[in-house]
N, CA, C and O of each residue as an XYZ file, in Angstrom:
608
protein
N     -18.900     28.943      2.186
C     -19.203     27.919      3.158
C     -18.465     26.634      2.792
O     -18.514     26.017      1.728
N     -17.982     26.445      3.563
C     -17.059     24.778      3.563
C     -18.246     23.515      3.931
O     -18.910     23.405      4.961
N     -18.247     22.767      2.900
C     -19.029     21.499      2.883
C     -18.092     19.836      2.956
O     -18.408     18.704      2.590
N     -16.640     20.498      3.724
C     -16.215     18.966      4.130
C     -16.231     19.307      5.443
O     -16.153     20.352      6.089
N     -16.410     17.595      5.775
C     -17.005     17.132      7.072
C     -15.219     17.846      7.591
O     -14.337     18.319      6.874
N     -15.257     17.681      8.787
C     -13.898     17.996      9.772
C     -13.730     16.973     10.586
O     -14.515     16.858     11.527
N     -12.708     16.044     10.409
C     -12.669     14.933     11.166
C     -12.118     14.702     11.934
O     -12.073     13.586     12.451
N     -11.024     16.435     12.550
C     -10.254     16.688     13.666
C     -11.354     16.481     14.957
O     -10.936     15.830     15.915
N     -12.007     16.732     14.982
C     -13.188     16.226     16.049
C     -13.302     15.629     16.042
O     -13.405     15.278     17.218
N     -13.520     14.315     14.999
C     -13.306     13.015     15.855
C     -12.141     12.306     15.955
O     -12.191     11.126     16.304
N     -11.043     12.867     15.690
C      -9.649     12.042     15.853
C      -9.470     12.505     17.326
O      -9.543     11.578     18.134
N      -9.230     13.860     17.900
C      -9.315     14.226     18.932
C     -10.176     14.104     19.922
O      -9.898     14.286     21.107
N     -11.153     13.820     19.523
C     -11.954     12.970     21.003
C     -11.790     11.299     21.104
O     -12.117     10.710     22.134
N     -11.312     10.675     20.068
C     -10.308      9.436     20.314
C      -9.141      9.225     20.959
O      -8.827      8.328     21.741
N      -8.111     10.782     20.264
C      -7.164     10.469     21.454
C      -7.398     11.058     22.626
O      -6.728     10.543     23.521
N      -8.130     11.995     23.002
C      -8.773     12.594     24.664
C      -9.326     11.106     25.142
O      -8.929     10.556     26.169
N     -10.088     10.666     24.437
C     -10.545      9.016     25.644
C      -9.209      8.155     25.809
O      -8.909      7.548     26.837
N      -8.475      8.195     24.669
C      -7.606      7.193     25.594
C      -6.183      7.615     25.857
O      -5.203      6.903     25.637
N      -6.161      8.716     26.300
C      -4.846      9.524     26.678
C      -5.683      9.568     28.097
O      -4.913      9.737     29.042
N      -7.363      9.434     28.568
C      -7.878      9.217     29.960
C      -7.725      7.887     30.547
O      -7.631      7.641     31.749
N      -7.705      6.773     29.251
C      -7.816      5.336     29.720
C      -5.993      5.316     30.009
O      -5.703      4.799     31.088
N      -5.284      5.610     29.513
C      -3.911      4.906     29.357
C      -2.642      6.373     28.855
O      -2.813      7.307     28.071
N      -1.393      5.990     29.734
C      -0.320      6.892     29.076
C      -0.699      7.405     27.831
O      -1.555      6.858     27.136
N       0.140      8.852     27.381
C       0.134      9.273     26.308
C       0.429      8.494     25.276
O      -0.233      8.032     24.346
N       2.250      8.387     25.813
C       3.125      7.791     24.775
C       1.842      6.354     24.193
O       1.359      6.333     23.061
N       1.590      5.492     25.091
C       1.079      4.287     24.697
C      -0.570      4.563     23.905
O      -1.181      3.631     23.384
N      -1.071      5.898     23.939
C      -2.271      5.527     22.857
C      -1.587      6.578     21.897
O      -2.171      6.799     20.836
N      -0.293      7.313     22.184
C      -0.129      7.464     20.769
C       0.691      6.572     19.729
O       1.105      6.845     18.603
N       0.795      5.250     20.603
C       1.458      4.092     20.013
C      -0.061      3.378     19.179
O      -0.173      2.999     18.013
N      -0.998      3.389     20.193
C      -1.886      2.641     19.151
C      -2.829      3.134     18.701
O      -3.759      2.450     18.273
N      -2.832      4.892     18.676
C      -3.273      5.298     17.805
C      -2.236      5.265     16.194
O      -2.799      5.410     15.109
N      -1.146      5.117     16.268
C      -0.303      4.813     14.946
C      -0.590      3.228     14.498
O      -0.669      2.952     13.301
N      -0.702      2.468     15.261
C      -1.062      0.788     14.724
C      -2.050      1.210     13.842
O      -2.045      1.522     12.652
N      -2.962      1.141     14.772
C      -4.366      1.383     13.985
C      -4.758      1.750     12.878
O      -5.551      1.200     12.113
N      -3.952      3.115     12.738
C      -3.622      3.665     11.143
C      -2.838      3.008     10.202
O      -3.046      3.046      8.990
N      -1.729      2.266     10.881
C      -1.361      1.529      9.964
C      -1.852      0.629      9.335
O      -1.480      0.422      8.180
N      -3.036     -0.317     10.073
C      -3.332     -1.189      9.734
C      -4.622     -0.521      8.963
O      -4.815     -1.050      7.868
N      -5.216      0.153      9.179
C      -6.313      1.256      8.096
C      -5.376      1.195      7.114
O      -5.817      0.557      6.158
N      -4.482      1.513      6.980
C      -3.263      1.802      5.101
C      -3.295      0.163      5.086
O      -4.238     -0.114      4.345
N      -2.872     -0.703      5.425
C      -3.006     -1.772      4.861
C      -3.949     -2.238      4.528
O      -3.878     -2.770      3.421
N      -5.041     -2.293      5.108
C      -5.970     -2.927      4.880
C      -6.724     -2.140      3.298
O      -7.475     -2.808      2.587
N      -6.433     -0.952      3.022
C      -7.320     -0.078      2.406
C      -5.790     -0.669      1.323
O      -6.358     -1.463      0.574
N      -4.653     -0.677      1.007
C      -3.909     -1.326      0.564
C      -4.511     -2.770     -0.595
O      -4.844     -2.947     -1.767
N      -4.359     -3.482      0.607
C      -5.485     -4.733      0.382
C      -5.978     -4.864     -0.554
O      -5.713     -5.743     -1.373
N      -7.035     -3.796     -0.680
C      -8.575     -3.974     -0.883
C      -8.151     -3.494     -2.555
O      -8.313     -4.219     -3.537
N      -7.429     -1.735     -2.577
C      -7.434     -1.770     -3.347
C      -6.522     -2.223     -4.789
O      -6.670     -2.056     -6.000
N      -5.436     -2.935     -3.834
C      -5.051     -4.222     -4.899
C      -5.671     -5.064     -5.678
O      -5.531     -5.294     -6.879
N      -6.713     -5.719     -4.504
C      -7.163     -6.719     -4.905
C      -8.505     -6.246     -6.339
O      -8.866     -7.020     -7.226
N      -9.038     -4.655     -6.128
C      -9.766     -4.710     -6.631
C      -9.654     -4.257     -8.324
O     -10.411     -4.357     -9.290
N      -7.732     -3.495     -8.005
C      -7.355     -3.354     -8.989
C      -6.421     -4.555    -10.121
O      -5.782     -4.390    -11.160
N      -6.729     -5.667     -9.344
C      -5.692     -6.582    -10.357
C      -7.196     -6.975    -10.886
O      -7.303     -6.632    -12.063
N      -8.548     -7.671    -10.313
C      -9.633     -7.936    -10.999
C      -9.743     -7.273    -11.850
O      -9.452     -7.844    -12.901
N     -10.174     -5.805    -12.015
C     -10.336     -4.869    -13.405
C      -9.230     -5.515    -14.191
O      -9.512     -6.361    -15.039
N      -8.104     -5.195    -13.978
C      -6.794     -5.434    -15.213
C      -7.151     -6.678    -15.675
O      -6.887     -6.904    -16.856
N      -7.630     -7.449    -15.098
C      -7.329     -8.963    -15.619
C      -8.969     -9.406    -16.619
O      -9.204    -10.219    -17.513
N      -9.644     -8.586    -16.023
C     -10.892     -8.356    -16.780
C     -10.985     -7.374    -18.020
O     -11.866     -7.347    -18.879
N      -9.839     -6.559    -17.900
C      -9.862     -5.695    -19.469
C      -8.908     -6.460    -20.359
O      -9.019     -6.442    -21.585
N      -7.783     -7.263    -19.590
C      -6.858     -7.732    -20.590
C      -7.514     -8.777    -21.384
O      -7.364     -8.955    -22.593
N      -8.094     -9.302    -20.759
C      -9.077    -10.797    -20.818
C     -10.094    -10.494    -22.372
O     -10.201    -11.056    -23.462
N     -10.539     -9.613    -21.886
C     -12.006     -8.943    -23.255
C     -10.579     -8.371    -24.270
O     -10.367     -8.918    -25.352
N     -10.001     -7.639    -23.944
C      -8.889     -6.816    -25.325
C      -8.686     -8.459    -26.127
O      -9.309     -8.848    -27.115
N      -7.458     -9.341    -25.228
C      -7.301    -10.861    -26.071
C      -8.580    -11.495    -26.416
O      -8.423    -12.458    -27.166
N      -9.549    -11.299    -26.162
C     -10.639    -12.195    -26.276
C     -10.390    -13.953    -25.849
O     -10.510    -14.918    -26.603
N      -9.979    -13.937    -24.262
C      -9.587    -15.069    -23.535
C     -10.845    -15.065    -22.452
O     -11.011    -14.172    -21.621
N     -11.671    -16.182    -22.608
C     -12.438    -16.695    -22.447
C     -12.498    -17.292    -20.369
O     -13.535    -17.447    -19.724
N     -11.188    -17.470    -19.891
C     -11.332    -17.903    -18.487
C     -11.390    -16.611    -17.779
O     -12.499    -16.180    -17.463
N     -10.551    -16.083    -17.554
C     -10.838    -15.049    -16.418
C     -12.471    -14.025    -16.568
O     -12.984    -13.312    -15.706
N     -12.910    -14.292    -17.865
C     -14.319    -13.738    -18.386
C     -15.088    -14.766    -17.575
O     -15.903    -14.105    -16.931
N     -15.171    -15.481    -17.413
C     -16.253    -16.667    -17.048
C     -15.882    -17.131    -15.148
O     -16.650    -17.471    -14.249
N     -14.557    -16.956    -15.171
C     -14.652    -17.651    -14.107
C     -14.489    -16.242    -12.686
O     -14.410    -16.434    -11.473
N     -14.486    -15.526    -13.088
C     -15.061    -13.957    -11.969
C     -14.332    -13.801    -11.221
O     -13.153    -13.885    -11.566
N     -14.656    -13.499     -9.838
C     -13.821    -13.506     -9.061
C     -12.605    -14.331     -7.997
O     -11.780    -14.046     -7.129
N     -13.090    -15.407     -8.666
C     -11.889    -16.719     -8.231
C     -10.589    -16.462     -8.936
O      -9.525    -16.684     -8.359
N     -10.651    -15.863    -10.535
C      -9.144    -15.252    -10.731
C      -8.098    -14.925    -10.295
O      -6.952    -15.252    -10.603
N      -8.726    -13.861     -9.109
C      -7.461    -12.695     -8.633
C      -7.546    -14.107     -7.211
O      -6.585    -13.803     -6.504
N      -7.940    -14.858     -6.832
C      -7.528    -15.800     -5.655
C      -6.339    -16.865     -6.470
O      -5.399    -17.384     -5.869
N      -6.605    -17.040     -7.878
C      -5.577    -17.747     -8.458
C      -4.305    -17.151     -8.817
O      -3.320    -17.717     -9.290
N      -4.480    -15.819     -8.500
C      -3.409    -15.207     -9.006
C      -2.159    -15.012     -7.477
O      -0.961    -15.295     -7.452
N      -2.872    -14.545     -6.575
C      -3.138    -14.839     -5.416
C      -2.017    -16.102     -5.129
O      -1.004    -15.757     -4.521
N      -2.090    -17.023     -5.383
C      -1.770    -18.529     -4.617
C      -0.746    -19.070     -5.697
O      -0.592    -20.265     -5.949
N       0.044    -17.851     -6.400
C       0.863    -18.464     -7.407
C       2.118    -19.212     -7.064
O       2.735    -18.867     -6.057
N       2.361    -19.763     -7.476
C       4.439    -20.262     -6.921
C       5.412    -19.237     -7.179
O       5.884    -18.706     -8.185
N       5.570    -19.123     -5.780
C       6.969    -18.233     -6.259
C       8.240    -18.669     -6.838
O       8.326    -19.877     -6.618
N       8.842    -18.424     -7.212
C      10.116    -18.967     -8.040
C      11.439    -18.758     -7.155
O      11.883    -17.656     -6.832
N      11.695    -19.328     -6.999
C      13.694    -19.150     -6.348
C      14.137    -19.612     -7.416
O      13.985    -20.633     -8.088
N      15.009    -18.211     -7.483
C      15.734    -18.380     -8.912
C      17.864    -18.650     -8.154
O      18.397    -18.236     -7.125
N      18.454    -19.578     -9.428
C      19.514    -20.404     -8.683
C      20.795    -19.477     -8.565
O      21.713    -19.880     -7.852
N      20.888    -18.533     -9.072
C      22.249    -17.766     -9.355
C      22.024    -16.327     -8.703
O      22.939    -15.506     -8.780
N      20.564    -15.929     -7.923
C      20.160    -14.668     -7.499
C      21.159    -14.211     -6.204
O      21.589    -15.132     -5.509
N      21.472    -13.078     -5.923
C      21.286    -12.391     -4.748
C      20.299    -12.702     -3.641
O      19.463    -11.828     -3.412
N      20.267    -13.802     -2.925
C      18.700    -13.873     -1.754
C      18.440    -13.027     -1.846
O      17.682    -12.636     -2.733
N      19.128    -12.078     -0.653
C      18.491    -11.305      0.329
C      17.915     -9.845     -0.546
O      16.871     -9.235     -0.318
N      19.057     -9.504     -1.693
C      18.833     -8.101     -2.190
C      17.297     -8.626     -3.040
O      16.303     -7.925     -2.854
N      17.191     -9.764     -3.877
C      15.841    -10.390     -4.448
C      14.861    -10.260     -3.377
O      13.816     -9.721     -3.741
N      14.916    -10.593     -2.212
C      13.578    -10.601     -1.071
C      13.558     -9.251     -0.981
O      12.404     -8.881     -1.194
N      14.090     -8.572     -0.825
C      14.636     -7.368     -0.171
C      13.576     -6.371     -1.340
O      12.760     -5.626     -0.797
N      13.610     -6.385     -2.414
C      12.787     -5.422     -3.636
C      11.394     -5.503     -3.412
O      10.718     -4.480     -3.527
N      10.937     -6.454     -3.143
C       9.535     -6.518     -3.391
C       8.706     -5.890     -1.622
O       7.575     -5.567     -1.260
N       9.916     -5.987     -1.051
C       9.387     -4.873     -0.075
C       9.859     -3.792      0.428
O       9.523     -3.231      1.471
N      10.834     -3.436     -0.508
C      10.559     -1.802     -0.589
C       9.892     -0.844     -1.608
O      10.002      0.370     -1.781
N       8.955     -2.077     -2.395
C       8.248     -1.335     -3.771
C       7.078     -1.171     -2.719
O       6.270     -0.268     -2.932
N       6.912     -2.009     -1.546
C       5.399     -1.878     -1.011
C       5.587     -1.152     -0.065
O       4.588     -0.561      0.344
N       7.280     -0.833      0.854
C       7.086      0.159      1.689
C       7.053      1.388      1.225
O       6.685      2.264      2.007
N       7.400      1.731     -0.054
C       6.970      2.984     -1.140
C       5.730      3.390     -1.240
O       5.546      4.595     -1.407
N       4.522      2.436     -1.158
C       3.334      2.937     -1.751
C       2.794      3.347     -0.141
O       2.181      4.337      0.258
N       3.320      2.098      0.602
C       2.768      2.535      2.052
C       2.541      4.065      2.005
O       1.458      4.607      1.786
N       3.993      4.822      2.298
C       4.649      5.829      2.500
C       4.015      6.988      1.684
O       3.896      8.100      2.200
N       3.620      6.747      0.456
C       3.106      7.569     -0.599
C       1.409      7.513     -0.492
O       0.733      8.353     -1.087
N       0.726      6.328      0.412
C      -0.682      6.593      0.642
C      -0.915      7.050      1.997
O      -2.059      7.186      2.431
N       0.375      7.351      2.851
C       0.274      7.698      4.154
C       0.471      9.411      3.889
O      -0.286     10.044      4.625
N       1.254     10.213      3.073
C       1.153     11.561      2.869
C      -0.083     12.106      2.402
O      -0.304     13.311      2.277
N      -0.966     11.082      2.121
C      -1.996     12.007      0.961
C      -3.433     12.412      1.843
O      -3.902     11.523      2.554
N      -4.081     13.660      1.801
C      -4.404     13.890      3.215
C      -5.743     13.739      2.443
O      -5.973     14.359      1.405
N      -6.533     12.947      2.971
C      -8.260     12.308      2.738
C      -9.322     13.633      2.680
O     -10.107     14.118      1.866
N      -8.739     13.975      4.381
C     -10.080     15.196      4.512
C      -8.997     15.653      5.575
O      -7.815     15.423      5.828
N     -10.267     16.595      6.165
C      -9.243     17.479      7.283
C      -9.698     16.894      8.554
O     -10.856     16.878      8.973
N      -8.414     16.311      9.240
C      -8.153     15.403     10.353
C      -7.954     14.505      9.985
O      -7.357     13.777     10.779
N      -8.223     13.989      8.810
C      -7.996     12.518      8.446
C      -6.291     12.681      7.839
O      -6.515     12.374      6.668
N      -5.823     12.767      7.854
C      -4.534     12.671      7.388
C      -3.335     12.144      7.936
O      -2.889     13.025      8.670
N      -2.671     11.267      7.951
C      -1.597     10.468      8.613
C      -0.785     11.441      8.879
O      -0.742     12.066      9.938
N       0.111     11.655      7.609
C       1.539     12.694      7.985
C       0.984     14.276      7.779
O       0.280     14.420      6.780
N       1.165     15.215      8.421
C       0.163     16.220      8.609
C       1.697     17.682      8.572
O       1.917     18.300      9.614
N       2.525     17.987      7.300
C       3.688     18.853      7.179
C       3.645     19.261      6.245
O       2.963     18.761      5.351
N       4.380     20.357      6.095
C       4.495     21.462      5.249
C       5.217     21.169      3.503
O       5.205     21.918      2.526
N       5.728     19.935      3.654
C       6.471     19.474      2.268
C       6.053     17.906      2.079
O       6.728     16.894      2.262
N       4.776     18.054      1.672
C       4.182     16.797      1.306
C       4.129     16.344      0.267
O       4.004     15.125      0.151
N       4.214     17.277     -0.974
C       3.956     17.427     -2.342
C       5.636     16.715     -2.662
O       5.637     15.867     -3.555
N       6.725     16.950     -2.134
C       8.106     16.630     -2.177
C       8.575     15.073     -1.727
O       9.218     14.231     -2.354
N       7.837     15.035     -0.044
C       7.728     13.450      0.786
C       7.281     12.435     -0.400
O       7.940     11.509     -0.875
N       6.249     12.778     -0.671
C       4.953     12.346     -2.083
C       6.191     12.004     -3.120
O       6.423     10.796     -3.164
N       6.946     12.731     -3.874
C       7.861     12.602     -4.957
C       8.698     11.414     -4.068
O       8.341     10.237     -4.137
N       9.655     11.772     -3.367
C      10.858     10.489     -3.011
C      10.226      9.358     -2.555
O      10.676      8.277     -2.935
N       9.187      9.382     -1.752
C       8.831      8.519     -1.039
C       8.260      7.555     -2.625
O       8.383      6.333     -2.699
N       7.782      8.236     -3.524
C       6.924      7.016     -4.903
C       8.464      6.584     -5.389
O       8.869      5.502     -5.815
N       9.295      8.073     -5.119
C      10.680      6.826     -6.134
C      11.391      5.948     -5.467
O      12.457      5.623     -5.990
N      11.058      5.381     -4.279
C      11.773      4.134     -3.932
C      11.721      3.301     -4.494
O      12.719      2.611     -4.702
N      10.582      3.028     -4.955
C       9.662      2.362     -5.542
C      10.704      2.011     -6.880
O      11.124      0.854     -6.917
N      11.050      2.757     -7.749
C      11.604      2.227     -8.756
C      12.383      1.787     -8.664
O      12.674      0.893     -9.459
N      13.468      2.248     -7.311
C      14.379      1.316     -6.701
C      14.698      0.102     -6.492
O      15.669     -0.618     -6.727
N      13.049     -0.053     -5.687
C      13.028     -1.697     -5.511
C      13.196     -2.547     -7.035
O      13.906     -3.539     -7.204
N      12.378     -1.899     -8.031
C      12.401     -2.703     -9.360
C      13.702     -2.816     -9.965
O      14.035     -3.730    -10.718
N      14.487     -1.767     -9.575
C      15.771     -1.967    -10.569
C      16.631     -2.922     -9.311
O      17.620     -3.592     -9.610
N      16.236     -2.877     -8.293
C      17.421     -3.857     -7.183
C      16.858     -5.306     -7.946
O      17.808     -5.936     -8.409
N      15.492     -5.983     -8.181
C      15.177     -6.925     -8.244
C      15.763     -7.910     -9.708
O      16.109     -9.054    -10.004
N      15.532     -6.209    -10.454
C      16.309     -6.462    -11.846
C      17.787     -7.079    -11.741
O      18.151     -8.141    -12.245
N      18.540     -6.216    -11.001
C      20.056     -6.553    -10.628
C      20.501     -7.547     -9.938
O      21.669     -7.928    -10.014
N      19.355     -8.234     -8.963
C      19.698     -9.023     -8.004
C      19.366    -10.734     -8.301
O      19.454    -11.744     -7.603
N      18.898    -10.426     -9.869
C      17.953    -11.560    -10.321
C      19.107    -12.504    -10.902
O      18.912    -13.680    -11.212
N      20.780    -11.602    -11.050
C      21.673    -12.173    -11.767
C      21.153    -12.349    -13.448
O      21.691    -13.073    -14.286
N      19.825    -11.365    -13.669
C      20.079    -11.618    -15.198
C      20.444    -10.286    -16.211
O      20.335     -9.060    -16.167
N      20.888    -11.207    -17.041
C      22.086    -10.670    -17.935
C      21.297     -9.773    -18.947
O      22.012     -8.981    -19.562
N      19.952     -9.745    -19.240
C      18.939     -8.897    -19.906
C      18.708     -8.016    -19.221
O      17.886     -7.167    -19.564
């Protein structure tokens, strides 16, 4: 006996109501927003909830006393930092890294299938998509490395 829920029933009676309210093409346009913005938002969250832990274990390992005391206002300080323009960089290839390290993870939390129906990309070579799609990712780090003009 199978004890996961099936959530093709309710993805499909979402798009049956509004493939009744409106064109195909256009709710299968915002049935893709929607999801996207579900990966971001779930993105988000678990950024935000994973830089708090890190900054709360690094904090107790040094035995550093602010991010211990001052909670969750941390990750908002971390949050609101200055970015740096650095004088000898590449602009565009420098802007350019830090969002294809995030269109990597996008891409790599959009293959990974939750439950059944719940799954964004829904194909036969996911385990592979999953591999290239995480190594952009290192891409972006070594473009940022290269583009930083530094000599280390």
């Amino acid at each position: 006996m199978n004890n996961v829920f099936d959530f093709s029933i309710i993805t499909n009676w979402i798009h049956q109501m509004l493939t009744s309210l409106m064109p195909e093409g256009l709710a299968i346009f915002l049935e893709c927003v929607v999801i996207g913005v579900c990966i971001i938002l779930m993105y988000a969250v678990l950024a935000i909830i994973l830089i708090y832990m890190e900054r709360k274990i690094c904090a107790f390992f040094q035995c550093r006393l602010g991010p211990m005391r001052v909670g969750k206002w941390d990750v908002i300080k971390m949050l609101t930092k200055e970015i740096i323009d650095l004088k000898f960089s590449d602009r565009f290839l420098y802007n350019l890294a830090p969002f294809m390290v995030i269109i990597a993870s996008f891409l790599t939390f959009a293959c990974l299938p939750i439950n059944k129906g719940l799954e964004v990309l829904d194909f036969n070579v996911g385990v592979f998509f999953l591999l290239a799609a995480s190594s952009i990712g290192v891409v972006g780090i070594l473009l940022a490395g290269w583009s930083s003009n530094n000599k280390f």
